[in-house]
PQR file with spaces between the fields and no chain letter, atoms N, CA, C, O and H, PARSE charges and radii, in Angstrom:
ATOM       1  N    UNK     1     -42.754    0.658  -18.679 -0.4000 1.5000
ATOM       2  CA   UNK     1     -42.126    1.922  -18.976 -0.0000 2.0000
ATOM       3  C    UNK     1     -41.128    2.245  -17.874  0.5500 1.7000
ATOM       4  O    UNK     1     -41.519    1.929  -16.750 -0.5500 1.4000
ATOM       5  N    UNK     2     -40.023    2.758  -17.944 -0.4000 1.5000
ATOM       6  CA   UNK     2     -39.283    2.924  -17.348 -0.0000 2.0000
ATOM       7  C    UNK     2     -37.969    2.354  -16.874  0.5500 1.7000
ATOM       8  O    UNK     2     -37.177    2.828  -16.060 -0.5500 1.4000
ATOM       9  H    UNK     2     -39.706    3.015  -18.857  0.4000 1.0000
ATOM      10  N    UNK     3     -37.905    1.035  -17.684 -0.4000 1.5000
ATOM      11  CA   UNK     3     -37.272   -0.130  -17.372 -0.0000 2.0000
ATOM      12  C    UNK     3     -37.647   -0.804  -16.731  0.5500 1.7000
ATOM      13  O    UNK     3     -36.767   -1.158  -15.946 -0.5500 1.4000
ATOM      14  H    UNK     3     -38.550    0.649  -18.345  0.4000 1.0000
ATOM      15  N    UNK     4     -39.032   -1.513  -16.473 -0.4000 1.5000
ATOM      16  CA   UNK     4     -39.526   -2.659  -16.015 -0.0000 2.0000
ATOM      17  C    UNK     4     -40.306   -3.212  -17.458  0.5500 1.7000
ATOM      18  O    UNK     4     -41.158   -2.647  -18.144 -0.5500 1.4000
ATOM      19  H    UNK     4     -39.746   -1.225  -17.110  0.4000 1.0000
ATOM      20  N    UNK     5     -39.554   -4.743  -17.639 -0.4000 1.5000
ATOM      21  CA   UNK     5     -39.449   -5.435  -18.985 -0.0000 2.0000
ATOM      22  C    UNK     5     -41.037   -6.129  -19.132  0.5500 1.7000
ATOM      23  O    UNK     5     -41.276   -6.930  -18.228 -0.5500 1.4000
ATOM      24  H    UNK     5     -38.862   -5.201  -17.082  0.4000 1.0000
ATOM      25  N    UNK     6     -41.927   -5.975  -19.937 -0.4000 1.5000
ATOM      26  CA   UNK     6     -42.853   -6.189  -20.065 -0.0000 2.0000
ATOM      27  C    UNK     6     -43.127   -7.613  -19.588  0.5500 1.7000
ATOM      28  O    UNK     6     -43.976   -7.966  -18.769 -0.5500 1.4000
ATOM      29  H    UNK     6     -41.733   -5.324  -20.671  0.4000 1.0000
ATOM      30  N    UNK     7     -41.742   -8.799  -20.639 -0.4000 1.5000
ATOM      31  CA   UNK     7     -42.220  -10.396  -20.784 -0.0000 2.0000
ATOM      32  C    UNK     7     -41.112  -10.627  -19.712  0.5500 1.7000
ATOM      33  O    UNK     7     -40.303  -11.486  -20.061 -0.5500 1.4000
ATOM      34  H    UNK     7     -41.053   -8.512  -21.304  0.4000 1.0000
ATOM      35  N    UNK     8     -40.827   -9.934  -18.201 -0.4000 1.5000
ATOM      36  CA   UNK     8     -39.928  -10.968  -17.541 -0.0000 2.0000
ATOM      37  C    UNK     8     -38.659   -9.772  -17.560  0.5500 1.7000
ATOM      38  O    UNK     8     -38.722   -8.595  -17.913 -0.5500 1.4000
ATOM      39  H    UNK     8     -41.485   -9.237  -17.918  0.4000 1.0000
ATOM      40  N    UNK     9     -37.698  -10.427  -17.127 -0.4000 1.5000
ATOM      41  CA   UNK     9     -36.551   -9.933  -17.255 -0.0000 2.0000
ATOM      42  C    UNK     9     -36.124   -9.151  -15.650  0.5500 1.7000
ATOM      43  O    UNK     9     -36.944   -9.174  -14.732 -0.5500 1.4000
ATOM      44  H    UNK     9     -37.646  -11.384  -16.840  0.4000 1.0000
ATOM      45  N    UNK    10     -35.052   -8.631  -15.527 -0.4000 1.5000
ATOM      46  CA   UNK    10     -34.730   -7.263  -14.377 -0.0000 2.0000
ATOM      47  C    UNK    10     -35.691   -5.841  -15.000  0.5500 1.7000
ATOM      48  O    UNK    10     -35.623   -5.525  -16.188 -0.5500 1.4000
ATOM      49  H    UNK    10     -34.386   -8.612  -16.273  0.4000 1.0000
ATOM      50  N    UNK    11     -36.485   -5.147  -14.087 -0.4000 1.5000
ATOM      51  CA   UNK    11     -36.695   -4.167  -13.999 -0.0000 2.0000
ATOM      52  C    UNK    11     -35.697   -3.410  -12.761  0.5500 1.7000
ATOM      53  O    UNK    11     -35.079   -3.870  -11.800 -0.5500 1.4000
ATOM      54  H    UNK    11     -36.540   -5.404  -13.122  0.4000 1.0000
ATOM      55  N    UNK    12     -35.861   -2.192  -13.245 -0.4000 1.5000
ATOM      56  CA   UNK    12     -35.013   -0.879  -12.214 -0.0000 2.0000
ATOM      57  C    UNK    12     -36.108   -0.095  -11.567  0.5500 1.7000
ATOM      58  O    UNK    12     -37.250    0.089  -11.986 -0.5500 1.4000
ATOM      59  H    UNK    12     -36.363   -1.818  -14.025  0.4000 1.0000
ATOM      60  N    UNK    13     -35.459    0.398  -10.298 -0.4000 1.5000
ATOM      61  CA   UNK    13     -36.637    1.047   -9.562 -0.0000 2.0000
ATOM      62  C    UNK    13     -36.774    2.276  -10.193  0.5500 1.7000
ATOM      63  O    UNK    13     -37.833    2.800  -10.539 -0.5500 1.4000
ATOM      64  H    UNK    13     -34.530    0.248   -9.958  0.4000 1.0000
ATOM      65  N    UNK    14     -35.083    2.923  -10.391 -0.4000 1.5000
ATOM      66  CA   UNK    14     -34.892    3.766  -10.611 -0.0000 2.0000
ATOM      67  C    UNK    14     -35.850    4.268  -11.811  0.5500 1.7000
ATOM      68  O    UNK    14     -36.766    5.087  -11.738 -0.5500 1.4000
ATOM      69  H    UNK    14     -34.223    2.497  -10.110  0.4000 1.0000
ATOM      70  N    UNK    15     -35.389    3.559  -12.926 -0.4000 1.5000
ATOM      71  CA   UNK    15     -36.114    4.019  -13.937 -0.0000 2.0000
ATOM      72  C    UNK    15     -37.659    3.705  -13.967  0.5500 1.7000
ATOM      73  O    UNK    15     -38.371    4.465  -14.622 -0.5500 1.4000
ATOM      74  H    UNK    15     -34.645    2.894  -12.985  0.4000 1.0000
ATOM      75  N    UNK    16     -38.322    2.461  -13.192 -0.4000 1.5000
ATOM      76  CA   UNK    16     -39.903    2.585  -13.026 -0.0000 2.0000
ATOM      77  C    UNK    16     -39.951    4.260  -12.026  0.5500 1.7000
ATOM      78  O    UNK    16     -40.172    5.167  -12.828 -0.5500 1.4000
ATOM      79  H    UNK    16     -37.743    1.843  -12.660  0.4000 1.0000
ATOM      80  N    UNK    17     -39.877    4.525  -11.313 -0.4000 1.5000
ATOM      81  CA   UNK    17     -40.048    6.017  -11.110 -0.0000 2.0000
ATOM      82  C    UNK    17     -40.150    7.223  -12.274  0.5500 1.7000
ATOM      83  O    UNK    17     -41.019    8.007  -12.656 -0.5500 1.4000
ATOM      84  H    UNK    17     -39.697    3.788  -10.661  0.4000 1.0000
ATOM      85  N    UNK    18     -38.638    6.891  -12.644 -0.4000 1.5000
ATOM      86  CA   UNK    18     -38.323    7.658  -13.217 -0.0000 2.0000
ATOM      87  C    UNK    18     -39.801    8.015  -15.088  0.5500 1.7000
ATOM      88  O    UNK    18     -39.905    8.996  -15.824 -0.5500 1.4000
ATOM      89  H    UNK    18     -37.932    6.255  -12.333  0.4000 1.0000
ATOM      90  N    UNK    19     -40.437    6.882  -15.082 -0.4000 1.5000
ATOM      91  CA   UNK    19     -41.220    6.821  -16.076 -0.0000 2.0000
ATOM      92  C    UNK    19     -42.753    7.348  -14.971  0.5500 1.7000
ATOM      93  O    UNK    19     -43.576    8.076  -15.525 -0.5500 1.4000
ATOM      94  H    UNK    19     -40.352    6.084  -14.485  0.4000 1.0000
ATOM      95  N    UNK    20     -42.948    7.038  -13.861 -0.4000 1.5000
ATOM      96  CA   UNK    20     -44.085    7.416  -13.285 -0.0000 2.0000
ATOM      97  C    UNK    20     -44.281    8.890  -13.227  0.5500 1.7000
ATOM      98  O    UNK    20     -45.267    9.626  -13.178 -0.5500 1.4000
ATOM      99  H    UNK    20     -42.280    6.446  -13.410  0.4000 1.0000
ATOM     100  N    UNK    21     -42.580    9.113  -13.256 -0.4000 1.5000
ATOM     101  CA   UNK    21     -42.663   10.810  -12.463 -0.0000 2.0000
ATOM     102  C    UNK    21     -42.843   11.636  -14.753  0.5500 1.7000
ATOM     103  O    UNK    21     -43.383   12.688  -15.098 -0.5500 1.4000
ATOM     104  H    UNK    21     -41.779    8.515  -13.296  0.4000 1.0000
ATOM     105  N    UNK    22     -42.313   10.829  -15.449 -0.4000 1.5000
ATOM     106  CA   UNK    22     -42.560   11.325  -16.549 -0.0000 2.0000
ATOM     107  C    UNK    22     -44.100   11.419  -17.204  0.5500 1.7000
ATOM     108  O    UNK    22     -44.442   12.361  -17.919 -0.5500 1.4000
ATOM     109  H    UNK    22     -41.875    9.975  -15.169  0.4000 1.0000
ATOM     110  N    UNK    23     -45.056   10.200  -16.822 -0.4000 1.5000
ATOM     111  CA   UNK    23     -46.519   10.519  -17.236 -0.0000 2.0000
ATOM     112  C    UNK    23     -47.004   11.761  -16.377  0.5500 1.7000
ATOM     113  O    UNK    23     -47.898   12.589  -16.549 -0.5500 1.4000
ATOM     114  H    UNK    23     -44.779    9.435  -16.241  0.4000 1.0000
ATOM     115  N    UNK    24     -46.035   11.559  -15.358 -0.4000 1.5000
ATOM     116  CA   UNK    24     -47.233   13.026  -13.969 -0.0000 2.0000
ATOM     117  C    UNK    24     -46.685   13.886  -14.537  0.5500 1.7000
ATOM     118  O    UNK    24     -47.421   14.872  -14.578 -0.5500 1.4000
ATOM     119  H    UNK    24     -45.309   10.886  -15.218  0.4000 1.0000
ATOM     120  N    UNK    25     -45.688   14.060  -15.046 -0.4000 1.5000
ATOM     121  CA   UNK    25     -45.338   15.532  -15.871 -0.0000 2.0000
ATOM     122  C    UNK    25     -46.128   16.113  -16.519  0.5500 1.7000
ATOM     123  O    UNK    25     -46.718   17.181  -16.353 -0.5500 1.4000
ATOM     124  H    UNK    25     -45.090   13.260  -15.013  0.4000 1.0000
ATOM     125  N    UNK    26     -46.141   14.881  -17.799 -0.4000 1.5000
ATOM     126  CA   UNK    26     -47.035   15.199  -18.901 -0.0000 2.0000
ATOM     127  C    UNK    26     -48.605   15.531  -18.460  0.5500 1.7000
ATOM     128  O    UNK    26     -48.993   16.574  -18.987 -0.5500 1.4000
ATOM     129  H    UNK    26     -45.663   14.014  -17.934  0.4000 1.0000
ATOM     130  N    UNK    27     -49.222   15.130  -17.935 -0.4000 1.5000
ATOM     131  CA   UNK    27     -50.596   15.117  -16.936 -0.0000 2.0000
ATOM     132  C    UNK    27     -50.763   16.193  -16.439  0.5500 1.7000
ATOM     133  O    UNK    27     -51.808   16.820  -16.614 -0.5500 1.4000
ATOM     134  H    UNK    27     -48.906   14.283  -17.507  0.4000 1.0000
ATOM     135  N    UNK    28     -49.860   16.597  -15.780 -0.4000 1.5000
ATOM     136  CA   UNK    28     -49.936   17.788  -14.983 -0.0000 2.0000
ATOM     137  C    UNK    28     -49.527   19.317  -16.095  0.5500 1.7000
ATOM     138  O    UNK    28     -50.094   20.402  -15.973 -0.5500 1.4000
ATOM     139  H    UNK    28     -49.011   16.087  -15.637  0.4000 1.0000
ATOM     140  N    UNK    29     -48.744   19.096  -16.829 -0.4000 1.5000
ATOM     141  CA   UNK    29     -48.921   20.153  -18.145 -0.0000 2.0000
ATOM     142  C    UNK    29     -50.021   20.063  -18.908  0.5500 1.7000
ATOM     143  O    UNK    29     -50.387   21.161  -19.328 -0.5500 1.4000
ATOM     144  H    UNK    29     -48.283   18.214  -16.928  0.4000 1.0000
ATOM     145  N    UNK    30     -50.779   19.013  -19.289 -0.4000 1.5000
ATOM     146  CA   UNK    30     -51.915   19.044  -20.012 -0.0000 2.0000
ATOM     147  C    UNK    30     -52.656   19.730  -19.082  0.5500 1.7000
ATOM     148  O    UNK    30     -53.030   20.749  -19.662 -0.5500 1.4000
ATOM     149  H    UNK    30     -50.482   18.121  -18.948  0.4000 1.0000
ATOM     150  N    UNK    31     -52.992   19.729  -18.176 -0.4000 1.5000
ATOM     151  CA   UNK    31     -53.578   20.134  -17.106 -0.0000 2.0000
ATOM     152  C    UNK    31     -54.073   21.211  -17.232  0.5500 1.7000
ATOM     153  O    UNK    31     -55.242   21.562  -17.394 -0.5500 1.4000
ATOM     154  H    UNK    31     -52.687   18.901  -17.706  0.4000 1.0000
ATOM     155  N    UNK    32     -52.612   22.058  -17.111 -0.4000 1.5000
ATOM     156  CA   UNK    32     -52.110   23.388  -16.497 -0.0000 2.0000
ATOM     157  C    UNK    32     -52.532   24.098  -18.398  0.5500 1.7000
ATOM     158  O    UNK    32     -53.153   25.158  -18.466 -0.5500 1.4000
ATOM     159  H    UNK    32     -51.662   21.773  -16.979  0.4000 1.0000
ATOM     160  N    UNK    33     -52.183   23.495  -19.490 -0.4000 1.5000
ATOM     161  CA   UNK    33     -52.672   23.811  -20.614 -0.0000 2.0000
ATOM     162  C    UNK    33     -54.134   24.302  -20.396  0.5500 1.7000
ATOM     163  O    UNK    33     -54.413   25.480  -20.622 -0.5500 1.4000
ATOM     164  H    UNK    33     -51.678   22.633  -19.434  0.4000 1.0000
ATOM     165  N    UNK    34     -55.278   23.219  -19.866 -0.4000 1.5000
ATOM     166  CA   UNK    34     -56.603   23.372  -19.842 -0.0000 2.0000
ATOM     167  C    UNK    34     -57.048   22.239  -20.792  0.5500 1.7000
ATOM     168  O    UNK    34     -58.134   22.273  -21.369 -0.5500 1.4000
ATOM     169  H    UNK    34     -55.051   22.263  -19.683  0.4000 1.0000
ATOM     170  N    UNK    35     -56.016   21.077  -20.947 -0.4000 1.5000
ATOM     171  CA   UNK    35     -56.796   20.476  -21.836 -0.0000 2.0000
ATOM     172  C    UNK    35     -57.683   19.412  -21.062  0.5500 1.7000
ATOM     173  O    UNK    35     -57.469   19.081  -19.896 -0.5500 1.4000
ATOM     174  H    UNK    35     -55.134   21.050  -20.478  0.4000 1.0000
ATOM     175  N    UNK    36     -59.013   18.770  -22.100 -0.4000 1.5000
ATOM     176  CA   UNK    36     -59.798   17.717  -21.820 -0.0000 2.0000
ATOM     177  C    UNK    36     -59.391   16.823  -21.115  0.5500 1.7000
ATOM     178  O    UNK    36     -58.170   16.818  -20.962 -0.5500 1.4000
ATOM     179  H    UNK    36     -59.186   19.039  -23.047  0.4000 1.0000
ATOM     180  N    UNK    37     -60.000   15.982  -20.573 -0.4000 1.5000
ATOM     181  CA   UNK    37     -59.601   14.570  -19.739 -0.0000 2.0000
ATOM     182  C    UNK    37     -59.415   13.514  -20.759  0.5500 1.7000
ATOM     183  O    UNK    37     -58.678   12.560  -20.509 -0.5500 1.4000
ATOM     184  H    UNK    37     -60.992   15.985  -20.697  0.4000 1.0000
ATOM     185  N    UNK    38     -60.074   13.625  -21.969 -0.4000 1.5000
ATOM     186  CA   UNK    38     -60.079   12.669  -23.000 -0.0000 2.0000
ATOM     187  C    UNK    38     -58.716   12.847  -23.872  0.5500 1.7000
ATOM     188  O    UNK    38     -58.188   11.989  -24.580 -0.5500 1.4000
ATOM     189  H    UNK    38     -60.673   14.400  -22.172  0.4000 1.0000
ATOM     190  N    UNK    39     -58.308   14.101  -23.653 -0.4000 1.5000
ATOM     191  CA   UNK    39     -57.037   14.210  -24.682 -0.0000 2.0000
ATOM     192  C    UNK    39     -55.969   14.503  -23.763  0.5500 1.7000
ATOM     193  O    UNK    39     -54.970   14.970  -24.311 -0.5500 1.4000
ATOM     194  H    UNK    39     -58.737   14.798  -23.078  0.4000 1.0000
ATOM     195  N    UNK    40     -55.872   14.283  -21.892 -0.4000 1.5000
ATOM     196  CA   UNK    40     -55.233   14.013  -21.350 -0.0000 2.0000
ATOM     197  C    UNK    40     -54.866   12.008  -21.419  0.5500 1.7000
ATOM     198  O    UNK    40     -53.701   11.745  -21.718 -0.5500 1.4000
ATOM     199  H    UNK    40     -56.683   13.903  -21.447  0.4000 1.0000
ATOM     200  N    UNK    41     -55.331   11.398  -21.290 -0.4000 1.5000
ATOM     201  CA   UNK    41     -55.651   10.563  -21.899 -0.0000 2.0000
ATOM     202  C    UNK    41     -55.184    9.540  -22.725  0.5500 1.7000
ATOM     203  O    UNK    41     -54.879    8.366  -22.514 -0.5500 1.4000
ATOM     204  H    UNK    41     -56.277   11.611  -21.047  0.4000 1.0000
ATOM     205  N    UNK    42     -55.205   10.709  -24.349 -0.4000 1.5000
ATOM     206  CA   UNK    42     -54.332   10.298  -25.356 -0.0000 2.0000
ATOM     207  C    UNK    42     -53.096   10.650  -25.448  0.5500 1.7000
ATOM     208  O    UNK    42     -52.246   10.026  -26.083 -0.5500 1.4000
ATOM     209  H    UNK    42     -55.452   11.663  -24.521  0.4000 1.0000
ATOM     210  N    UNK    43     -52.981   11.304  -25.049 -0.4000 1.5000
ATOM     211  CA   UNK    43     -51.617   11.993  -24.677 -0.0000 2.0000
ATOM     212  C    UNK    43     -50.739   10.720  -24.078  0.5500 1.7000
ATOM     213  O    UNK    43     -49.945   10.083  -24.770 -0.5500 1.4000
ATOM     214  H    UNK    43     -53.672   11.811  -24.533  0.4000 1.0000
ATOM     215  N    UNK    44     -50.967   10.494  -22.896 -0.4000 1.5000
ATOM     216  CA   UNK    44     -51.108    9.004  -21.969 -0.0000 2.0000
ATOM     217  C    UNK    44     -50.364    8.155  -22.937  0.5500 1.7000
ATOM     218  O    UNK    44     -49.169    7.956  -23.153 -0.5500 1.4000
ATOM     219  H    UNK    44     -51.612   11.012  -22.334  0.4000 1.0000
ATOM     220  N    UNK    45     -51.777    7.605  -23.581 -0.4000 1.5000
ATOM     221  CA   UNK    45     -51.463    6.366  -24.632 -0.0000 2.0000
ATOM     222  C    UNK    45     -50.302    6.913  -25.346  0.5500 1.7000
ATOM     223  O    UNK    45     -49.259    6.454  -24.881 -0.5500 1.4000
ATOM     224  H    UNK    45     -52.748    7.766  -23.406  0.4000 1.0000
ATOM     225  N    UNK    46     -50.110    7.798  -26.391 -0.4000 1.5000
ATOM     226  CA   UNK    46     -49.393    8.207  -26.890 -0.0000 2.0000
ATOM     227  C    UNK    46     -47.833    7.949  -26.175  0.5500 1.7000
ATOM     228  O    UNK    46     -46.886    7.330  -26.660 -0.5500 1.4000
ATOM     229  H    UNK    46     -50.957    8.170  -26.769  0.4000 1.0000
ATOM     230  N    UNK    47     -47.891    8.398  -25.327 -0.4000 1.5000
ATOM     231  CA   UNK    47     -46.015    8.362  -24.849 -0.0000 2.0000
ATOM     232  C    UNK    47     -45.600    6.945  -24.275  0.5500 1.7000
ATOM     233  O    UNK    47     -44.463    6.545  -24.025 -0.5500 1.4000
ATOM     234  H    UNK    47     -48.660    8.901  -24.933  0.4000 1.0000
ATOM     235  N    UNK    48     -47.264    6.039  -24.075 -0.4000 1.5000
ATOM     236  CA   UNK    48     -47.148    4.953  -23.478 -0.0000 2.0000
ATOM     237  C    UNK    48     -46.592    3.970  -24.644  0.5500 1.7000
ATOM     238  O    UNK    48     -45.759    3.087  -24.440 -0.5500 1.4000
ATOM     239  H    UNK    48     -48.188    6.364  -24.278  0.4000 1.0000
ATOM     240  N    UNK    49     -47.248    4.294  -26.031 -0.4000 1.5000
ATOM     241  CA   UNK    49     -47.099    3.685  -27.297 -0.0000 2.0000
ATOM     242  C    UNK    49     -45.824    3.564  -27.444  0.5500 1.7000
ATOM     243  O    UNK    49     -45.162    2.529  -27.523 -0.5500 1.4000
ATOM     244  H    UNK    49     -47.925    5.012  -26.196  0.4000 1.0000
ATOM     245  N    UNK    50     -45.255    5.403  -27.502 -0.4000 1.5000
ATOM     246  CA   UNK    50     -43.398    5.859  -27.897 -0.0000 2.0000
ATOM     247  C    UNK    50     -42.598    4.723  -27.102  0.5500 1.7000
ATOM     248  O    UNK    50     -41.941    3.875  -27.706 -0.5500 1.4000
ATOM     249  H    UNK    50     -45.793    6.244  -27.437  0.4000 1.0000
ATOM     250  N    UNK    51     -42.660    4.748  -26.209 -0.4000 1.5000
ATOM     251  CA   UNK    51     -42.162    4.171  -25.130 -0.0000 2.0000
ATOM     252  C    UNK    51     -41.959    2.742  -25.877  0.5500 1.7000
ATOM     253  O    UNK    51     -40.957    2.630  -26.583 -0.5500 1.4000
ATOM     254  H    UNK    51     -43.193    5.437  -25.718  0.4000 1.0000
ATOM     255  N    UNK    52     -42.671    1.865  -25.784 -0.4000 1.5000
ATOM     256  CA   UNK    52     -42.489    0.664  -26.011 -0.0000 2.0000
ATOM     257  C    UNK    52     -42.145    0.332  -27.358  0.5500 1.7000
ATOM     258  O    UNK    52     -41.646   -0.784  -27.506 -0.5500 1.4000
ATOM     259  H    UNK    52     -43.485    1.956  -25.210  0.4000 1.0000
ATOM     260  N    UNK    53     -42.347    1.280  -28.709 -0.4000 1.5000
ATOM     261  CA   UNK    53     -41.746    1.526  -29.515 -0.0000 2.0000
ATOM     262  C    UNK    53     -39.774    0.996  -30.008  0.5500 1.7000
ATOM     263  O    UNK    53     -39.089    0.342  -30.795 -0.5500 1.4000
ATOM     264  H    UNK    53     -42.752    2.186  -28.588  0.4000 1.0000
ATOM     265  N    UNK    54     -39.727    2.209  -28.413 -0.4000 1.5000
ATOM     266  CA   UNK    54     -38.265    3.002  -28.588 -0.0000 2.0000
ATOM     267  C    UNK    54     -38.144    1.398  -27.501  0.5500 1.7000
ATOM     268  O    UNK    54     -37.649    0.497  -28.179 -0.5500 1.4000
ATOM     269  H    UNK    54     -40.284    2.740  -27.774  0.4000 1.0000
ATOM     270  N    UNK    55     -38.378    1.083  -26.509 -0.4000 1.5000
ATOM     271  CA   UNK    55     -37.801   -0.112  -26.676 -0.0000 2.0000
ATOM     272  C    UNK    55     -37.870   -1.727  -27.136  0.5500 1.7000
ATOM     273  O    UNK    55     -37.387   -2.792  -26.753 -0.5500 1.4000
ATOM     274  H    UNK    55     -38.780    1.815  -25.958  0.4000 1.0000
ATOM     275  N    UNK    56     -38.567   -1.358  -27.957 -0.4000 1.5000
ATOM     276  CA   UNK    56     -38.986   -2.922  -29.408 -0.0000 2.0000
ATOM     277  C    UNK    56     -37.166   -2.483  -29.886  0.5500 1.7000
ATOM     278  O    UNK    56     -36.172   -3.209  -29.891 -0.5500 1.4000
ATOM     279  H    UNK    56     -38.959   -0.493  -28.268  0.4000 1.0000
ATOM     280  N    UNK    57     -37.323   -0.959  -30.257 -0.4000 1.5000
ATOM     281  CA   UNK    57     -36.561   -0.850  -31.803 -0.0000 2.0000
ATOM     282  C    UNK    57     -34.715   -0.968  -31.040  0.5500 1.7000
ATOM     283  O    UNK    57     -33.688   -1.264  -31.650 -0.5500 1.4000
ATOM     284  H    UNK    57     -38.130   -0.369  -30.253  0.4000 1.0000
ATOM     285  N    UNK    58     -34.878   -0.601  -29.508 -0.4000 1.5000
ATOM     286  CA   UNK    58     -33.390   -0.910  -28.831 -0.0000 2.0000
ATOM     287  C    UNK    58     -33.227   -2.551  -28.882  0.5500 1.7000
ATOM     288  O    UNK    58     -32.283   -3.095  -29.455 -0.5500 1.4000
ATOM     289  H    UNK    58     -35.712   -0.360  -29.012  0.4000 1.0000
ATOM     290  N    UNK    59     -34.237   -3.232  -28.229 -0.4000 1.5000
ATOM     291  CA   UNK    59     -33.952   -4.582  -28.304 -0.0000 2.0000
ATOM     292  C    UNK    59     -33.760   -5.381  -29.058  0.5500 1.7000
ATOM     293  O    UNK    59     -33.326   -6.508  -28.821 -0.5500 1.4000
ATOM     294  H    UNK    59     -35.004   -2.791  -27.763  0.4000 1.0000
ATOM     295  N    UNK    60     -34.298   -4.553  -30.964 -0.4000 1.5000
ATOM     296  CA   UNK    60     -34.394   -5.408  -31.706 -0.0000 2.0000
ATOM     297  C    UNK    60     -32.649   -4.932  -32.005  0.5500 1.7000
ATOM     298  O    UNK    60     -31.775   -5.799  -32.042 -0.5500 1.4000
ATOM     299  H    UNK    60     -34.650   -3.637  -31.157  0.4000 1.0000
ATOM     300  N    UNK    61     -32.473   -4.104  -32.114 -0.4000 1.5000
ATOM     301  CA   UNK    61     -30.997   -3.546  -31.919 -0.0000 2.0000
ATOM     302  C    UNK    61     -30.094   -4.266  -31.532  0.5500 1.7000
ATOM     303  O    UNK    61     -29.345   -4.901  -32.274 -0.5500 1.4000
ATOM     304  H    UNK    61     -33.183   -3.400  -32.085  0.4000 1.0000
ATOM     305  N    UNK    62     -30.061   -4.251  -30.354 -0.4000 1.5000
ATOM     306  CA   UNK    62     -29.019   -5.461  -29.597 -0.0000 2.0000
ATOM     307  C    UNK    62     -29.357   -6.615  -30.048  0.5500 1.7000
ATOM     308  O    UNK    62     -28.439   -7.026  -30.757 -0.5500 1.4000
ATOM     309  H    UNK    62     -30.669   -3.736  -29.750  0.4000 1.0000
ATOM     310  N    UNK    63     -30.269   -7.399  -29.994 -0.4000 1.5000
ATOM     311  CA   UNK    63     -30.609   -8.675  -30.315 -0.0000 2.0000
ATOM     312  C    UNK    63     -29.763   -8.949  -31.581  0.5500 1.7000
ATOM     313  O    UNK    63     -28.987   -9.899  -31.481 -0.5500 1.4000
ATOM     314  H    UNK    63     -31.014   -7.064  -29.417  0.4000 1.0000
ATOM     315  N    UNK    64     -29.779   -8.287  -32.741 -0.4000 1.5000
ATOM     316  CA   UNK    64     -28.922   -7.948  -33.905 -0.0000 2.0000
ATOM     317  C    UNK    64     -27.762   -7.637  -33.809  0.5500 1.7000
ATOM     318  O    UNK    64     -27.172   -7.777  -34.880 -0.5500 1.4000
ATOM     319  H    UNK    64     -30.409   -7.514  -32.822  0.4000 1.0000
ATOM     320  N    UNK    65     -26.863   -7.100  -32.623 -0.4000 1.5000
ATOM     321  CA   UNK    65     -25.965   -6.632  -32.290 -0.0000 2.0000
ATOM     322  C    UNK    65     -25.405   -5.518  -33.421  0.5500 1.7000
ATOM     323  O    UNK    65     -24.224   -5.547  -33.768 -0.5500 1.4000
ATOM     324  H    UNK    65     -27.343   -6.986  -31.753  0.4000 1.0000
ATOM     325  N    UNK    66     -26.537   -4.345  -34.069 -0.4000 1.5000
ATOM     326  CA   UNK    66     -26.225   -3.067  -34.471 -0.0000 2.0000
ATOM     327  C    UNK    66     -26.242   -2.156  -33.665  0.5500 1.7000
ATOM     328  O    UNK    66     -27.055   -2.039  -32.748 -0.5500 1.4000
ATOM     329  H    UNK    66     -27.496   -4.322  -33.787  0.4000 1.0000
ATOM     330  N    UNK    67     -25.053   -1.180  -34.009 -0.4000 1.5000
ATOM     331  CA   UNK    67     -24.596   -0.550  -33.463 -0.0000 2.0000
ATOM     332  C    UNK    67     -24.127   -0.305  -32.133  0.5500 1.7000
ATOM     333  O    UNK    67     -24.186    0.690  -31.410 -0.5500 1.4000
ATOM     334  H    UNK    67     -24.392   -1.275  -34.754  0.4000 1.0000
ATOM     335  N    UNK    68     -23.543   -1.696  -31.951 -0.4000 1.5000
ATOM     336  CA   UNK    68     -22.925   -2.320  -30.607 -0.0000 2.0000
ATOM     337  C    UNK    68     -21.105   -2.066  -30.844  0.5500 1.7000
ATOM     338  O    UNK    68     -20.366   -1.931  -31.819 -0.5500 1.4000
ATOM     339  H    UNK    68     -23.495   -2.504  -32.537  0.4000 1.0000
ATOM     340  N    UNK    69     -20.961   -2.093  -29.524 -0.4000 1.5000
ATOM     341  CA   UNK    69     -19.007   -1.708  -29.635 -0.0000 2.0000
ATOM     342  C    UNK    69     -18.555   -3.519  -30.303  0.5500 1.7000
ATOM     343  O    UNK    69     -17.566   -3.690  -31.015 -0.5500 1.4000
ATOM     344  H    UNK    69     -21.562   -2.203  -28.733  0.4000 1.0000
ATOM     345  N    UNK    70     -19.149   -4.251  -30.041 -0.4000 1.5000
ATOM     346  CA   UNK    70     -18.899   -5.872  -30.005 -0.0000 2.0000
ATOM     347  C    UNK    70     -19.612   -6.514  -31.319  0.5500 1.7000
ATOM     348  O    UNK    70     -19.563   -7.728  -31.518 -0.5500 1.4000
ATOM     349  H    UNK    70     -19.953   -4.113  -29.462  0.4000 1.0000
């Protein structure tokens, strides 16, 4: 998450932060909500899921070269 590539590749520091400082967000609002540890949690999984989702569906993107300038 964050731009560090699961199978290999360049990861960014920038953006591995930038994804660490986004779960402590979320964590720390569930928190501050009052919710469970168990549905802090899912929450977790949940954006951990989006995440790799949104970049399957970019890579499968480029790989295809849709909606590329080229």
């Amino acid at each position: 998450m964050g731009g560090t590539a699961l199978y290999g590749g360049v990861g960014r520091l920038w953006g591995s932060l930038a994804g660490a400082l986004l779960l402590t967000m979320v964590i720390n609002g569930l928190v501050v909500l009052g919710l469970g540890y168990f549905w802090q949690q899912v929450a977790v999984g949940v954006v951990i899921v989006l995440a790799v989702m949104l970049y399957a569906v970019t890579g499968l993107r480029q790989s295809r070269g849709v909606g590329g300038m080229g």
